[in-house]
C-alpha positions as CSV (number, residue, x, y, z in Angstrom):
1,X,-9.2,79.8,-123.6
2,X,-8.1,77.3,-121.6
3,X,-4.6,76.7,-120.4
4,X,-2.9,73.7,-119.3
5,X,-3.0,72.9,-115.3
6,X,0.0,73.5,-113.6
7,X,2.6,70.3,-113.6
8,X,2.2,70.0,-109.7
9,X,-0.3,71.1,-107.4
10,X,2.1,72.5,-104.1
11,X,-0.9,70.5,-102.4
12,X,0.2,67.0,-104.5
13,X,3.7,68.0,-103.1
14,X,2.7,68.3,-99.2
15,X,0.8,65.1,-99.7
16,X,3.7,63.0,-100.7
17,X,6.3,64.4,-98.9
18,X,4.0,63.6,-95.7
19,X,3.4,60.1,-96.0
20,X,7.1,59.9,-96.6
21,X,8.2,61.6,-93.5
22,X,5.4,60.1,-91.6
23,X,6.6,56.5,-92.7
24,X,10.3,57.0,-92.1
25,X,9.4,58.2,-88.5
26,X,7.3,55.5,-87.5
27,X,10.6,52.8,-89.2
28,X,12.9,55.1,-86.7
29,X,10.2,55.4,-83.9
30,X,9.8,51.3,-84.1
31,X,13.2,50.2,-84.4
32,X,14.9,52.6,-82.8
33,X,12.4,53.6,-79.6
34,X,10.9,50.0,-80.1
35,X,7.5,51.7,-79.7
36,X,4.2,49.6,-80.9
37,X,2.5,50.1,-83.9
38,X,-0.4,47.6,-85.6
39,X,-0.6,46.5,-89.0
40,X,-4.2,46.9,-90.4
41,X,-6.8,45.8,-92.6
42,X,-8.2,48.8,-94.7
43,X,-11.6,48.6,-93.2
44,X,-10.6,47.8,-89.9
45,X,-11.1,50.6,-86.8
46,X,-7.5,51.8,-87.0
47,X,-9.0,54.9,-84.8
48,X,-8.9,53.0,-81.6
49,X,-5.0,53.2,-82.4
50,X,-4.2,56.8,-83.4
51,X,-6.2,57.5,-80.0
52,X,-3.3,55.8,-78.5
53,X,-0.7,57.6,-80.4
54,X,-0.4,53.7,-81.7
55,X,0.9,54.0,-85.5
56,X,-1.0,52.3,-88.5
57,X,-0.2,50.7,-91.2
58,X,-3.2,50.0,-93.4
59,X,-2.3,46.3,-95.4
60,X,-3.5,48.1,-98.7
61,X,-1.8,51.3,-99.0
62,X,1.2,49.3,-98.2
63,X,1.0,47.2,-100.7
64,X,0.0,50.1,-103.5
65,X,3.2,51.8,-102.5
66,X,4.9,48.2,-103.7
67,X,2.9,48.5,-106.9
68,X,3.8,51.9,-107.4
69,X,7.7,51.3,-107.1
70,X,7.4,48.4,-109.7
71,X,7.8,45.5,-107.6
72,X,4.7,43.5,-107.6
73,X,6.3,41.2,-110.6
74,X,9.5,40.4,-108.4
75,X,7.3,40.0,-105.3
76,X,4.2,37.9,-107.0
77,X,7.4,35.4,-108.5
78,X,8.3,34.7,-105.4
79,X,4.6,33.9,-104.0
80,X,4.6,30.9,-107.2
81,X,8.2,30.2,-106.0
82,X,6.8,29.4,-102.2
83,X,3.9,27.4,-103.8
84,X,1.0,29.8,-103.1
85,X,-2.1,28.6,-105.4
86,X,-2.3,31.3,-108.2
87,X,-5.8,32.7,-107.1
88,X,-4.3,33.9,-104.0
89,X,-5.9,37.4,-103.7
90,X,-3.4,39.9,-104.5
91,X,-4.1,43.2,-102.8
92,X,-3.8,41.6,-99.6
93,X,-0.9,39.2,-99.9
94,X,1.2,41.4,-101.5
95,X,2.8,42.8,-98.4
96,X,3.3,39.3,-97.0
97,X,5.2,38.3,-99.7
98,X,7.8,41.3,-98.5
99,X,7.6,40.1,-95.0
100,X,8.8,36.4,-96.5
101,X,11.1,37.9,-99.2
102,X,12.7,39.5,-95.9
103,X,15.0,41.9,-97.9
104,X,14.7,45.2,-96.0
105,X,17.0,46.9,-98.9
106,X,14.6,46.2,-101.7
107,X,11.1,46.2,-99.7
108,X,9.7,50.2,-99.6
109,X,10.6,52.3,-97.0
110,X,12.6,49.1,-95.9
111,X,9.8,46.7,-95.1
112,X,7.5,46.7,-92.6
113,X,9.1,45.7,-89.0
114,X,7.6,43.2,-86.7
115,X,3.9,44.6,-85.1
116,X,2.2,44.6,-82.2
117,X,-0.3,43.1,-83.8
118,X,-2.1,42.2,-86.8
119,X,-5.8,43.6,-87.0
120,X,-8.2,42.2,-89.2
121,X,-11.7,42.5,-90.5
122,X,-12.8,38.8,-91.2
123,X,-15.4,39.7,-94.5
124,X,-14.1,36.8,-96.6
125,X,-12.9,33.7,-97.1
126,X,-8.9,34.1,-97.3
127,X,-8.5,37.0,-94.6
128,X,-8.3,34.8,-91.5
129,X,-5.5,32.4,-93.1
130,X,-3.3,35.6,-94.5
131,X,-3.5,37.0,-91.0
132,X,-2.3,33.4,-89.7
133,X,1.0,32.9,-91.8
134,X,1.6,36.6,-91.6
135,X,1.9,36.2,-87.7
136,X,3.8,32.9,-88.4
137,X,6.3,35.1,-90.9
138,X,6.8,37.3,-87.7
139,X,7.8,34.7,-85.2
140,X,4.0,34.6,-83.9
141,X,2.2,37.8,-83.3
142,X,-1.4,38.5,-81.8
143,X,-4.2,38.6,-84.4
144,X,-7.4,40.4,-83.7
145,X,-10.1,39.4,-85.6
146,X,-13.2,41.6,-86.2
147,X,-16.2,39.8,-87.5
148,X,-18.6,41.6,-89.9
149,X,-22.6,40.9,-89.1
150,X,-24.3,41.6,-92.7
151,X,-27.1,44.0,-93.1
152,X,-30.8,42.5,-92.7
153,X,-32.5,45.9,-94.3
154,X,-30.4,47.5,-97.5
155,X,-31.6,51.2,-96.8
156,X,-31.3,53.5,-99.8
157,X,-28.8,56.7,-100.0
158,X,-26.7,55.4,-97.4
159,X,-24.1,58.6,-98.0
160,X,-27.1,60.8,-97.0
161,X,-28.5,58.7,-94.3
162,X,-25.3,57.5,-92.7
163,X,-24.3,61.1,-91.5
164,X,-26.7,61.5,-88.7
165,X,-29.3,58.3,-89.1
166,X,-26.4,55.8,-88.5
167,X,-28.4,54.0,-85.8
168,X,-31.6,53.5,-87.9
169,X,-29.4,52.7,-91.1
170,X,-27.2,50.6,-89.6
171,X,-29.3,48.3,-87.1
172,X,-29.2,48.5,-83.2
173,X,-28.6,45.0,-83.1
174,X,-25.6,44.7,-85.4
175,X,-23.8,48.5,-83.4
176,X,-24.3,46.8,-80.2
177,X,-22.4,43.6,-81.4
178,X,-19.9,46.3,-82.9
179,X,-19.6,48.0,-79.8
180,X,-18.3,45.4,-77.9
181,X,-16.1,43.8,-80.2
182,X,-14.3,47.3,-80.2
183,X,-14.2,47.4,-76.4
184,X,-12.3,43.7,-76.6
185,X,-10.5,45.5,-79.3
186,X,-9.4,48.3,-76.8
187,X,-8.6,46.4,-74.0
188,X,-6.5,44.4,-76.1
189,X,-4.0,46.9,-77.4
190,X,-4.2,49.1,-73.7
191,X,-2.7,45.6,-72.6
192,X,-0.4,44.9,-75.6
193,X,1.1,48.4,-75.7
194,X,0.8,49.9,-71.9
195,X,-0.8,52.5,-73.3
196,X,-4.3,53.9,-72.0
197,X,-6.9,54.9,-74.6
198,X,-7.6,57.9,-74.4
199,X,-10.9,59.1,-74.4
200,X,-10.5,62.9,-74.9
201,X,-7.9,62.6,-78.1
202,X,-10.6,59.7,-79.6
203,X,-13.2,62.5,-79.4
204,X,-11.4,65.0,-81.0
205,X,-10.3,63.1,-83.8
206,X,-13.6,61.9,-84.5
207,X,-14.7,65.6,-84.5
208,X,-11.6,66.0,-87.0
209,X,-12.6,63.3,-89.0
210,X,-15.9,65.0,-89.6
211,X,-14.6,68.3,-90.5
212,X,-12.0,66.7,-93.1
213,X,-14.9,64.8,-94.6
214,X,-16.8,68.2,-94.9
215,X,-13.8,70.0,-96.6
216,X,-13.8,67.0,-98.9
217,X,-17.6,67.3,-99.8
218,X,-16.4,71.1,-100.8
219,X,-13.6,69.7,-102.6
220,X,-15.9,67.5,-104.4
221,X,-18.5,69.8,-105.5
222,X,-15.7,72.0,-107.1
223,X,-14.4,69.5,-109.0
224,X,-18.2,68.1,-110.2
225,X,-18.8,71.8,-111.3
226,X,-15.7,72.5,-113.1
227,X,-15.9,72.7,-116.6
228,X,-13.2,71.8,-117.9
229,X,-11.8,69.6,-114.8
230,X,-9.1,71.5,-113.6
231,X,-6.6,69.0,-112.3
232,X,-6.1,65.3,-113.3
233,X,-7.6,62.5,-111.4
234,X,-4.1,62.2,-110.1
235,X,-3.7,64.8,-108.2
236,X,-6.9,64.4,-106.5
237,X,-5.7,60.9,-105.3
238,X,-2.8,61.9,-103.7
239,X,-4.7,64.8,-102.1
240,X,-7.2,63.1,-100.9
241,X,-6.0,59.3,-99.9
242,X,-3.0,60.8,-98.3
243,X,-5.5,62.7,-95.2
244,X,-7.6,59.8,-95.3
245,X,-4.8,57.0,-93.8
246,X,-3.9,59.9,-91.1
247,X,-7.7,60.6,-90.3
248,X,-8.3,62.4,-87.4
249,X,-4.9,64.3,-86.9
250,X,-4.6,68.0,-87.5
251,X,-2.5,67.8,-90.6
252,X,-5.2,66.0,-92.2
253,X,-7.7,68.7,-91.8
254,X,-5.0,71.6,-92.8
255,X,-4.2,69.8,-95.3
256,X,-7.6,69.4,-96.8
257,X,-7.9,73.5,-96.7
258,X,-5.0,74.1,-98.2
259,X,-6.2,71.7,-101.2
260,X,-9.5,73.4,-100.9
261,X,-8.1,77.1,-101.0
262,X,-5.3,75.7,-103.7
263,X,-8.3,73.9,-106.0
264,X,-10.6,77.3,-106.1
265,X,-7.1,79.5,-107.3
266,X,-6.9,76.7,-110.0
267,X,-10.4,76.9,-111.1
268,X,-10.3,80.6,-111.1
269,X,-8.0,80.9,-113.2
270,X,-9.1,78.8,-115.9
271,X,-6.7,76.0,-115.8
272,X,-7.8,72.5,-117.3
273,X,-6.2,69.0,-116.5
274,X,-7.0,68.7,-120.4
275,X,-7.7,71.4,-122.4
276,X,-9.5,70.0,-125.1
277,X,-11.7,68.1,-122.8
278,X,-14.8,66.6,-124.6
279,X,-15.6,63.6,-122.5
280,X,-15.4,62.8,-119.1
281,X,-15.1,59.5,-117.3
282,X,-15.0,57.3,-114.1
283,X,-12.4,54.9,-112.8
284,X,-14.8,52.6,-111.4
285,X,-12.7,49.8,-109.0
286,X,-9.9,50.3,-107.0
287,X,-6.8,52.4,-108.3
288,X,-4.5,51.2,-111.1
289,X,-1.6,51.2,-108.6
290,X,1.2,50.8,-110.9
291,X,0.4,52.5,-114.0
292,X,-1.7,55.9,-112.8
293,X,-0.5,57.2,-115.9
294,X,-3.1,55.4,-117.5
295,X,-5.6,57.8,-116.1
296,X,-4.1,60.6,-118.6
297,X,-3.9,58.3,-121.3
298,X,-6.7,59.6,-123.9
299,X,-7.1,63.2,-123.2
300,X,-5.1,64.2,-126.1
301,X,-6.2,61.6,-128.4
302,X,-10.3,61.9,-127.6
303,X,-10.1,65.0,-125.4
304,X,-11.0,62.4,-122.3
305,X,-10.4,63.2,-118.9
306,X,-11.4,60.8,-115.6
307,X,-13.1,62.9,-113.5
308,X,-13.6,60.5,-110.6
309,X,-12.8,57.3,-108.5
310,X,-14.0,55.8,-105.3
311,X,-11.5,57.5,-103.3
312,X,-12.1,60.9,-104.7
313,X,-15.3,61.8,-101.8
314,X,-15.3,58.4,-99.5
315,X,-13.9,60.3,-97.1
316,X,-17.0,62.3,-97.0
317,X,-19.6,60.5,-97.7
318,X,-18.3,56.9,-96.2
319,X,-16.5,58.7,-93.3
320,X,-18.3,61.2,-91.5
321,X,-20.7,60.5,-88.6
322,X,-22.3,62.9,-86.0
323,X,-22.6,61.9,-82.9
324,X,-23.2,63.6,-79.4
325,X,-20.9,64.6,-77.0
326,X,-21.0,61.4,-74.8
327,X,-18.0,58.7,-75.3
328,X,-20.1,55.8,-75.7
329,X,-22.3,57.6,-78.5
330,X,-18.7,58.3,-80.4
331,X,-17.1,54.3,-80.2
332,X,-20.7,53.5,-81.2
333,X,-20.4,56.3,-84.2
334,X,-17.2,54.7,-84.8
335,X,-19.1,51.1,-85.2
336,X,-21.0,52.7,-87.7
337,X,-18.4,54.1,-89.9
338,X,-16.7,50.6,-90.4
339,X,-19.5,47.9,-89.8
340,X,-20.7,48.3,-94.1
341,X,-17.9,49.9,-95.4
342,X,-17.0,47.1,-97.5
343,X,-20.8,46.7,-98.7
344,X,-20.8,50.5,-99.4
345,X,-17.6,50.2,-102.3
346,X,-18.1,46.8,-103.4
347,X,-21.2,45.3,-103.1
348,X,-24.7,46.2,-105.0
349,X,-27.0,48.0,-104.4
350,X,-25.1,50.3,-102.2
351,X,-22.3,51.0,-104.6
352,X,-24.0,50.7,-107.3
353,X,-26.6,53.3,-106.3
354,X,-23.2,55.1,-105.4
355,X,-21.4,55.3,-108.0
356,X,-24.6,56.3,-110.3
357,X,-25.4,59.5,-107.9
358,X,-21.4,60.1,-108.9
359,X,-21.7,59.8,-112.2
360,X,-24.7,62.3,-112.5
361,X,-23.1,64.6,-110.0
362,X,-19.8,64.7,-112.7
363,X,-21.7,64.8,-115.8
364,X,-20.2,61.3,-116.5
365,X,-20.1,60.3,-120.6
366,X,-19.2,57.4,-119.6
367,X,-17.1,54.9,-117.0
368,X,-14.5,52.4,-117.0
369,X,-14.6,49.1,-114.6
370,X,-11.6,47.6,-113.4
371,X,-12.8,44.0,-112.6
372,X,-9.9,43.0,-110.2
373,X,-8.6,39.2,-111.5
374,X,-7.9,37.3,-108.6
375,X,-9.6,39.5,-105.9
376,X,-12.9,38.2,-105.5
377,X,-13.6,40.5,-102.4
378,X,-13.3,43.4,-104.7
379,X,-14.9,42.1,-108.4
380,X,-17.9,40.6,-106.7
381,X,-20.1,43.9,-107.3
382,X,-19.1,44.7,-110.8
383,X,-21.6,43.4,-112.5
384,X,-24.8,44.6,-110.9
385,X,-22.6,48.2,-110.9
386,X,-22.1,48.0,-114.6
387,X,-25.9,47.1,-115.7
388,X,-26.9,50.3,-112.8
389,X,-25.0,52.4,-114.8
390,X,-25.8,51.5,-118.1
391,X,-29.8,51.8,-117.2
392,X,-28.8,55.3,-116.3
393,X,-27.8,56.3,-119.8
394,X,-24.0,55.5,-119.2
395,X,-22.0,53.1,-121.1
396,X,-19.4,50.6,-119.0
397,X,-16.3,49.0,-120.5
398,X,-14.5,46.3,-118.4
399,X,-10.7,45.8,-117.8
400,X,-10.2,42.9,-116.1
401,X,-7.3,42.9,-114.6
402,X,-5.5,43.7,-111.2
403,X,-4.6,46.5,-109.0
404,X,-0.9,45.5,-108.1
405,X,-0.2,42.3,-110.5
406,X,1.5,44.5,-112.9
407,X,2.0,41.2,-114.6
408,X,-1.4,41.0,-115.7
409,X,-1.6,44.0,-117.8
410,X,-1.0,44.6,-121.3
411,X,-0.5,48.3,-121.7
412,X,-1.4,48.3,-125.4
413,X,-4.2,45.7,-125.2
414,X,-6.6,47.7,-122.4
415,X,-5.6,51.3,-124.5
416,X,-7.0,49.7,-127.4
417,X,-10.3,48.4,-125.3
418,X,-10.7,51.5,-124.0
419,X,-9.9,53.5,-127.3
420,X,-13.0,51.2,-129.2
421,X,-15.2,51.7,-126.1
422,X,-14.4,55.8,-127.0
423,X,-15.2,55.6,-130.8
424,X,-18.1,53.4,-130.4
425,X,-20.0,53.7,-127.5
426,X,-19.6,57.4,-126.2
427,X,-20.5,61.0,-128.4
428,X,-18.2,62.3,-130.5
């Protein structure tokens, strides 16, 4: 018989309590040291940083830390207050609106303190202008911009062919452009921060990078196995996101094994996230920020259980790249790693082909799509995703809705959705 998990893996623990610490000593290391640190786009190169012992602070995870303390509504009310047009994308405004609010006593962690600079990947229409005003909030900042060349051949299996083919999958043309936009990039902060870049460290955390994304494919193909799942979808997100902002430092990596070593004493001894588990599922989108609870939300009802998101093996699959021991063949690896990341999670084929290999790998029943409202950027993939998955035998219901707008959700309205999806569509 199965028995339930325990309440908290000592793995979820480590993870939190990290990115705690870690985020109270940069706040102390900035304002107190007045050292530089960069706030970041999520699929900008933030490695050329941590090479420079430069801290990061990804625009994303920031503003999922304000969704998860519950104050998106407060925040978003004050973005209508200050006139901002209501289609304003919300995952990356969020933390502007706590620049402007300028309350360092109700902003997380006690808001984010003027940068260095603000680095950006320019793959839409709104980034450029968010950058702008956020500079503008700071008394005028250096933005650096990254443009994103598109693909001219779609390759298939990019999570296969990526690891070592990255110059074939990605196109010569499009990693030399790369290249030297991160050399600008380099030169840039070495200027900016009097810091040098160094070349060793960069190495070794790309090395560390890889190894993290191995211990994650192992991670993975544990949890794909397990029948039942033996911890919630939860616990996988804080175990996993939490090494991926700090990629490339040696916590990341021990931190992965002790997940790894802590997963297999799980498994072995029979423990089950839901113990009556009869269905599993995918989260497909980006995370329900606010409400994670609503991951757990049918497993005693239907016996359901979310098996898998996005970030539950990016780190592997969209991460990892081999290189050879030369330091131009690494910054051109790192090219690689970010130059389709966005493609890769949000735009077909390559997520949908994605997220289908996932859903075999997991034994999917069936998925549920968050279609983000008001974040274009992020939505503009769903479709194609959802009629991928269905041709593969597995049925798709939609929440639209957003990430961090708590204000757009209706508990009781998307239980119900998902609750009719569950008697109709999927085995009983």
């Amino acid at each position: 018989m199965n028995r339930p998990a325990q309440n908290r893996l000592a793995s979820t623990l480590a993870a939190n309590a990290h990115q705690k610490e870690e985020f109270q000593a940069f706040r102390r290391r900035v304002l107190e040291n007045g050292e530089p640190y960069v706030i970041s786009d999520a699929v900008a190169p933030a490695e050329i940083m941590h090479a420079m012992d430069i801290h990061v602070t990804p625009v994303v995870w920031y503003s999922a830390i304000i969704a998860a303390k519950q104050l998106s509504p407060y925040y978003f009310e004050q973005m209508d207050a200050l006139g901002f047009h209501d289609r304003l994308p919300r995952y990356t405004s969020l933390p502007l609106m706590s620049t402007l609010d300028g309350d360092p006593e109700r902003a997380p962690y006690g808001g984010l303190p003027k940068p260095m600079m603000i680095l950006s990947r320019f793959r839409d229409d709104y980034c450029q202008r968010i950058s702008e005003l956020w500079s503008r909030a700071y008394g005028g900042v250096p933005v650096f911009g990254l443009d994103a060349s598109s693909s001219t051949v779609l390759g298939e299996r990019w999570w296969d062919r990526g690891l070592s083919g990255w110059e074939s999958m990605y196109e010569t043309h499009r990693l030399d452009f790369q290249v030297r936009q991160l050399e600008g990039l380099i030169r840039t902060a070495e200027t900016l921060s009097g810091r040098s870049f160094d070349q060793a460290e960069f190495m070794r955390q790309m090395h560390r990078i890889n190894r993290a994304g191995e211990l994650v494919a192992e991670i993975r193909d544990l949890l794909a196995r397990a029948r039942p799942l033996p911890v919630p979808l939860t616990e996988q997100l804080a175990n996993v996101m939490a090494p991926t902002w700090d990629r490339g430092s040696a916590w990341s990596v021990s931190h992965l094994e002790a997940f790894r070593d802590e997963l297999k004493g799980v498994i072995a001894s029979g423990a089950a996230a839901c113990p009556n588990e009869r269905l599993r599922l995918l989260w497909v989108g980006n995370g329900l920020w606010f409400n994670t609870g609503f991951y757990r939300a049918f497993e005693e009802k239907y016996g359901a259980v979310f098996v898998w998101s996005m970030y539950s093996n990016f780190l592997s699959d969209g991460y990892r790249r081999y290189f050879r021991e030369e330091p131009a063949d690494a910054l051109r690896a790192l090219a690689s790693r970010h130059i389709s990341m966005n493609e890769q999670l949000h735009v077909p084929p390559w997520m949908a082909d994605w997220i289908v290999e996932q859903a075999r790998a997991y034994g999917a029943d069936g998925a549920v799509m968050l279609v983000p409202t008001h974040d274009r950027m992020g939505s503009m993939g769903s479709r194609l995703t959802k009629i991928a998955l269905e041709r593969a035998g597995i049925p798709v219901v939609e929440l639209h809705a957003n990430m961090v707008d708590a204000r757009l959700w209706d508990d009781a309205a998307m239980i119900r959705t998902v609750e009719q999806f569950i008697e109709q569509r999927l085995p009983r």
